[in-house]
C-alpha positions as CSV (number, residue, x, y, z in Angstrom):
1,X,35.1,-69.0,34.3
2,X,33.8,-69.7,31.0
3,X,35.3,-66.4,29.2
4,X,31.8,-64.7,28.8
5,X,32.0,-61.2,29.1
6,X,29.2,-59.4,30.9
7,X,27.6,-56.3,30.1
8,X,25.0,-54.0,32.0
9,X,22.3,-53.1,30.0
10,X,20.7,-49.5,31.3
11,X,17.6,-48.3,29.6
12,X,17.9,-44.7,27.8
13,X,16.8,-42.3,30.4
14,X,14.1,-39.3,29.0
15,X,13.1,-36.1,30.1
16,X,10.6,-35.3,33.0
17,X,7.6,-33.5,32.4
18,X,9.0,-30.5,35.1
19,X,12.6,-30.5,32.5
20,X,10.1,-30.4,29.4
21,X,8.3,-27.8,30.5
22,X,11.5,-25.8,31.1
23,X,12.6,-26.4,28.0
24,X,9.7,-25.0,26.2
25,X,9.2,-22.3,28.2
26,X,12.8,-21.3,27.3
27,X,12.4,-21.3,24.4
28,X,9.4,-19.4,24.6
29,X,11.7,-16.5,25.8
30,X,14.2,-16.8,23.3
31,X,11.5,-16.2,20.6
32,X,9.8,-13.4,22.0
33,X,13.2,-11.8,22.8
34,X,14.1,-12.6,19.3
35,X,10.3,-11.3,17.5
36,X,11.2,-7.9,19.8
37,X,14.4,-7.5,18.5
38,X,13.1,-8.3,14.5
39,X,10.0,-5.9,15.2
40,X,12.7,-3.5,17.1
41,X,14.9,-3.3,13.7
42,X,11.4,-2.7,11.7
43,X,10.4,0.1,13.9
44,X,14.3,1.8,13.8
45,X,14.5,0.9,9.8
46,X,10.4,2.6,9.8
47,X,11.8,5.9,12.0
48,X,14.3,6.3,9.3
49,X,12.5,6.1,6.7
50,X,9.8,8.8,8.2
51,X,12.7,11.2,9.2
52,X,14.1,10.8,5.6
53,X,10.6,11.8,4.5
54,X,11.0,14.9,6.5
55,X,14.1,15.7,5.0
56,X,13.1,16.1,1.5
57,X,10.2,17.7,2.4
58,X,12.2,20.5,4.5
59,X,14.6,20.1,1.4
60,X,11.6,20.8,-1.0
61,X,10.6,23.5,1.3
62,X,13.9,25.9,0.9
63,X,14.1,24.4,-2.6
64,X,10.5,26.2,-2.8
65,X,11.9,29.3,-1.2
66,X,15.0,29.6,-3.6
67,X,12.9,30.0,-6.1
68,X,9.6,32.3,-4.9
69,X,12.1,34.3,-2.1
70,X,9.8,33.3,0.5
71,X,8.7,29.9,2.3
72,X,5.4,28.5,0.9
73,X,1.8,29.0,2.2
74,X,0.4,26.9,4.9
75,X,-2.4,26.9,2.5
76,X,-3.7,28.7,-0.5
77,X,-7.2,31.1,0.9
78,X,-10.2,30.1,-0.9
79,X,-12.4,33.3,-0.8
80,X,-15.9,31.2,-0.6
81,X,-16.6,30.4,2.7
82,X,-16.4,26.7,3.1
83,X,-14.0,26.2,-0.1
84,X,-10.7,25.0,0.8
85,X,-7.7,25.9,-0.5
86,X,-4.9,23.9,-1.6
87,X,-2.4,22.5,1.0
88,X,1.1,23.1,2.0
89,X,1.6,19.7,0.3
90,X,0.9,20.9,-3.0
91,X,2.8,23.5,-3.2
92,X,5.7,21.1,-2.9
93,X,4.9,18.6,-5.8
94,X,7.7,20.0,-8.0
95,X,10.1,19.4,-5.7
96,X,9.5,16.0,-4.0
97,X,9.3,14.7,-8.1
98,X,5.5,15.2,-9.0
99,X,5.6,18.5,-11.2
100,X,3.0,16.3,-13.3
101,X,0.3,16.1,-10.6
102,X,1.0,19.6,-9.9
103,X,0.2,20.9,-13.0
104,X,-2.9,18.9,-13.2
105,X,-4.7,20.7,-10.3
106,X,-3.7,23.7,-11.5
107,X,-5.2,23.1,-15.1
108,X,-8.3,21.6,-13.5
109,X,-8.6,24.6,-10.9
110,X,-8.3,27.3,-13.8
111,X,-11.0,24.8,-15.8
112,X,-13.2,24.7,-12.7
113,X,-12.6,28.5,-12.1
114,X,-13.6,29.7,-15.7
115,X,-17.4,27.4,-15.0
116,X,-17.7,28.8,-11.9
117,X,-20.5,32.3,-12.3
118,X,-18.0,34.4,-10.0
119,X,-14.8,33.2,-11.3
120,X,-14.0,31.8,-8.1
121,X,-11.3,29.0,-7.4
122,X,-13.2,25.4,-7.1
123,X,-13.3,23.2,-3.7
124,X,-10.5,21.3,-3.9
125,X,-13.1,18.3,-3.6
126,X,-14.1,18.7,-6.9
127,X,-10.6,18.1,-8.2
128,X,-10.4,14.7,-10.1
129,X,-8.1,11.9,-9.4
130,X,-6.4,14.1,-6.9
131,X,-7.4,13.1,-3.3
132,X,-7.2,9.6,-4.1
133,X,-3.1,9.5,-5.4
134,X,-1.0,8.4,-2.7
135,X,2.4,10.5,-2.4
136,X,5.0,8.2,-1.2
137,X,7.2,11.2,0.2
138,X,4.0,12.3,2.5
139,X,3.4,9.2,4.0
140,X,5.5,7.7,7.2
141,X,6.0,3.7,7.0
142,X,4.5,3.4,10.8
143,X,1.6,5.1,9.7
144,X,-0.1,2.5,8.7
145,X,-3.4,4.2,8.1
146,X,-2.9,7.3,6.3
147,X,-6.6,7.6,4.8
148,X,-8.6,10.8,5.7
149,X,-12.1,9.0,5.5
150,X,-13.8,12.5,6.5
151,X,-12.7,14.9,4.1
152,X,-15.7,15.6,1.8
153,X,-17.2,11.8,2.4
154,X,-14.8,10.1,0.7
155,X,-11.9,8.2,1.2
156,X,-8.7,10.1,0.5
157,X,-5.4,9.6,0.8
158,X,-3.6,11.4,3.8
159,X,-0.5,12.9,4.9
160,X,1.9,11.6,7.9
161,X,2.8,15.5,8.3
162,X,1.6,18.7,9.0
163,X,3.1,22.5,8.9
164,X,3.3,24.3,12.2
165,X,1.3,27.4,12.4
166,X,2.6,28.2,15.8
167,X,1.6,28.2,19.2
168,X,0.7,32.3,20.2
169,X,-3.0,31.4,21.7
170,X,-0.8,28.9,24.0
171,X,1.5,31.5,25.4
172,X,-1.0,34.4,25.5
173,X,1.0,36.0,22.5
174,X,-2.3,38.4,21.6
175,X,-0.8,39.4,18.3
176,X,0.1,36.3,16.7
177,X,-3.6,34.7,16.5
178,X,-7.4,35.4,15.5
179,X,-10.4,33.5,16.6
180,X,-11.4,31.9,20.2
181,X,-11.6,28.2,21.6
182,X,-15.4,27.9,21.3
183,X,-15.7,27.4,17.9
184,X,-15.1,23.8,15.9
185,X,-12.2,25.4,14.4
186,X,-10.8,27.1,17.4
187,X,-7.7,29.7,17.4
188,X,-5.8,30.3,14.0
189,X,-1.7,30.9,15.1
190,X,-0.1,33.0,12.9
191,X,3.4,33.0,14.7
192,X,4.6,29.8,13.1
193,X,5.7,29.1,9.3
194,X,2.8,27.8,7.9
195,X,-0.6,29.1,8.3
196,X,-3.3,30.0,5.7
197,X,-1.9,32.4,3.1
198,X,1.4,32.5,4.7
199,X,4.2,34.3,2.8
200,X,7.2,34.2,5.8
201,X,10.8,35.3,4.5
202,X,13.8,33.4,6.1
203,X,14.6,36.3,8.1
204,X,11.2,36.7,9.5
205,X,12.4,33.7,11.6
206,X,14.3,35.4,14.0
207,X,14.1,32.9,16.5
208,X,17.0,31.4,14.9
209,X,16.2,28.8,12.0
210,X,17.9,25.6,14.3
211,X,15.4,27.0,17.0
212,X,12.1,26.7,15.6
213,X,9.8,24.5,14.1
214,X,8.8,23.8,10.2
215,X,6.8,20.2,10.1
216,X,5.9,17.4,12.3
217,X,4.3,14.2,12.3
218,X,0.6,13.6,13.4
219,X,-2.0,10.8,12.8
220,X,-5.1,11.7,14.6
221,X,-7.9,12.9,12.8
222,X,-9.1,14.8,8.9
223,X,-5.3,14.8,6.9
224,X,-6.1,14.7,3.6
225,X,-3.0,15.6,1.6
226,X,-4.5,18.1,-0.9
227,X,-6.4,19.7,1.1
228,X,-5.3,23.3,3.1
229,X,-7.8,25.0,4.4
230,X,-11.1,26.7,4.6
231,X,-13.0,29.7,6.4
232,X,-16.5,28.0,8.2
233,X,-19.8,29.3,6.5
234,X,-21.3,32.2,8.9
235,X,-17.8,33.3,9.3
236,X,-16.5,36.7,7.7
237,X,-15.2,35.8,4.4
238,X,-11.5,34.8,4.1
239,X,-8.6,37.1,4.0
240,X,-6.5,36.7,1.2
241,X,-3.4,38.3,2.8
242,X,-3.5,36.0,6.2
243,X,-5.6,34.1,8.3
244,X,-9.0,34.6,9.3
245,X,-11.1,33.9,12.4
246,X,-13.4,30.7,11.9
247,X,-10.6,29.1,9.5
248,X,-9.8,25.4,9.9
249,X,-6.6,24.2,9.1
250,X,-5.5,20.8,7.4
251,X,-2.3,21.0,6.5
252,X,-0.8,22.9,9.1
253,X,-1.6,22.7,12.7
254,X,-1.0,25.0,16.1
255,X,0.9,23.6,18.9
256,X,-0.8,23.8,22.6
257,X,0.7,22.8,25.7
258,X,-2.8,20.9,26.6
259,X,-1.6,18.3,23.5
260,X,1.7,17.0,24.4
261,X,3.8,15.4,21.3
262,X,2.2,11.6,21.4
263,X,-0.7,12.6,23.8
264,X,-3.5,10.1,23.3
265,X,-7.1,11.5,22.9
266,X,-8.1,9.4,25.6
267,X,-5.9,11.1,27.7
268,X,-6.1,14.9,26.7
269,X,-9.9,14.6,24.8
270,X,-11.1,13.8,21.9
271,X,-11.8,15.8,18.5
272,X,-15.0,17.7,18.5
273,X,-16.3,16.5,15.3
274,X,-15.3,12.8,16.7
275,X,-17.6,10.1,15.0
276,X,-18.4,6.4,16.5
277,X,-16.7,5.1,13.6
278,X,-13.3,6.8,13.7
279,X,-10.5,5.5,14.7
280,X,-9.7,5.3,17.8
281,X,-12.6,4.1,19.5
282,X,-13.7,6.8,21.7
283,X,-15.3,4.9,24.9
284,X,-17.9,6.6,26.9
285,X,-18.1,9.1,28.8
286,X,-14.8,10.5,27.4
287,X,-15.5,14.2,26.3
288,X,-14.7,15.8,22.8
289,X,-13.0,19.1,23.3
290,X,-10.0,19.3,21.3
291,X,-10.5,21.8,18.4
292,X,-9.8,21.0,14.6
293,X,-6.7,23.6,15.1
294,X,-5.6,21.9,17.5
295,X,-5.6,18.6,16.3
296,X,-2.4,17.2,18.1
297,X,1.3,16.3,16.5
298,X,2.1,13.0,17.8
299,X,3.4,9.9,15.9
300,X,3.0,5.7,15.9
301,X,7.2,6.0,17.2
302,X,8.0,4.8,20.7
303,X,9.2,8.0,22.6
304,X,8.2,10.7,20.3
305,X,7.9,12.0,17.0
306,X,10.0,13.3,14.1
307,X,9.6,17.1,13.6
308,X,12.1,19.0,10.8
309,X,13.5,22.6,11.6
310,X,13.8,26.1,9.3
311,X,17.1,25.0,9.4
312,X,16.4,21.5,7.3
313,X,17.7,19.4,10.0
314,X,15.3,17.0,11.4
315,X,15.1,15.2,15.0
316,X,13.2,12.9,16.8
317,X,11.3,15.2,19.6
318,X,11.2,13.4,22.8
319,X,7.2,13.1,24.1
320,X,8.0,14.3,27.8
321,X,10.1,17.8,26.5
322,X,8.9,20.6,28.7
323,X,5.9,21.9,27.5
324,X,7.1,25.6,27.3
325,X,9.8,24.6,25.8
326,X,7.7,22.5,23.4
327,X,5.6,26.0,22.8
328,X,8.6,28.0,22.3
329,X,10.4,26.2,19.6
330,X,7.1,26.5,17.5
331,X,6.9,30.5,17.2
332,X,9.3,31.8,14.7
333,X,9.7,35.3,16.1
334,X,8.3,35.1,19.9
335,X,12.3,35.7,21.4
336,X,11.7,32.9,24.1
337,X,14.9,31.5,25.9
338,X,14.8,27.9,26.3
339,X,17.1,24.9,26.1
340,X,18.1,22.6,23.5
341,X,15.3,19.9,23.6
């Protein structure tokens, strides 16, 4: 024996092209399961965001209230056919901190009115370096394309929320509506809170303030922040004390159990006044029927969309809730029994 140690030499042994692929493909997983929980804590951080929105807005509302005694209009009534008023929105300025821009219109409109051979209050289109201001507190962070594009023919700036005008023509509630569902405009609820020339008192809601509906998200279609509504040329000429047959609403909208919360047009029909260009794509042969009052309330949140009550509170409404219940909740007065949704 000649005292030489020996050693086995092994070569290194690597991985096989069936282990590699495992490995990536893991991998693979735990970044989409980590991308879906990232996008997950967007979306939740987003919904938050949008229902703190809602808040100050329901906040401006009764701040609104405590000092006019009454909730404001759904819109201001224009009495030119095809003028339109000022929006919900506006009246609100002061209290979601833009006094400033409020006062603006109102010098311009008074300017406008005095040039105007009947004295008459202006198209709120006419208002300059209005449309185009973007109001942080109107605008939900999932809503990532709130430009009304159709408004007048330019592109304005839009709102991620709308007033609820109620849902009377839905329930066959003959007294709380005007107008038919032939027209582009379609039925005109009076039953809600907000509805052209609108002057409801707290205790007009006698529903119960937790049980009925004040604002709610919607993205679909003609949302332009400033503007509230107008009465179509043809039309009898505006009331100034409530709406009128043949107005169409912007900044307050009816509810209809054909719409469910988050319906998709391609699902329930598209807007009337649909163009090839708007968003979204409307494939052939689907039909256009939905009315501009009845543009639906529906949001870019998995499972449903943020709505604030009389009472201030705010809620995520679930997209399947019953539709009568859905129809219920938005009519301040109509006495319906229904469950908490």
């Amino acid at each position: 024996m000649d005292g030489t140690i020996s050693r086995s030499h092994g070569r290194a042994r690597g991985f096989s092209l069936i282990e590699l692929l495992v490995v990536i493909t893991i991998i693979g997983v735990l970044i989409a399961l980590l991308l879906s929980a990232v996008q997950s804590a967007r979306e939740a951080a987003r919904r938050a965001s949008c229902q703190n929105n809602l808040k100050n807005m329901a906040l401006a509302v009764h701040n609104y209230e405590s000092s006019h005694r009454r909730l404001p209009p759904g819109s201001t009534v224009n009495p030119i056919n095809g003028r339109n008023g000022l929006s919900l929105h506006v009246s609100l300025l002061p209290y979601v901190e833009h006094e400033p821009l409020q006062k603006t219109i109102q010098t311009q409109v008074e300017t406008l009115r005095q040039a105007d051979a009947l004295r008459q209050p202006p198209n709120v289109y006419d208002l300059q370096g209005v449309n185009e201001v973007g109001i942080e507190a109107y605008e939900c962070p999932s809503d990532d394309q709130v430009i009304d594009n159709r408004n007048g023919g330019g592109a304005y700036v839009g709102s991620s929320y709308a007033g609820v005008a109620g849902s009377a023509a839905a329930r066959g509630e003959e007294d709380g509506y005007v107008g038919d569902d032939t027209s582009l405009c379609g039925f005109v609820n009076f039953d809600g809170v907000f509805f052209p020339g609108s002057k409801i008192r707290v205790a007009q809601v006698t529903d119960g303030t937790s049980n009925t509906l004040m604002l709610g998200e919607r993205w679909y279609q003609l949302r332009a922040w400033a503007i509230g509504s107008f009465v179509q040329v043809g039309a009898m000429p505006p009331k100034r004390s409530g709406p009128t047959e043949g107005a169409c609403m912007t900044s307050s909208k009816n509810i209809d159990t054909r719409y469910p919360v988050n319906s998709e047009p391609d699902e329930v029909g598209f807007y009337l006044g649909h163009r090839d260009e708007d968003r979204p794509a409307k494939p052939d042969p689907e039909e256009k029927t939905v009315t501009y009052n009845n543009l639906p309330f529906g949001s870019f949140h998995p499972g449903g969309a943020n709505f604030s009550w009389v009472d201030g509170s705010v809620k995520l409404l679930n997209e399947e809730i019953d539709a009568q219940v859905l129809t219920a909740i938005a009519s301040k007065d109509g006495s319906e029994v229904h469950e908490e949704p």
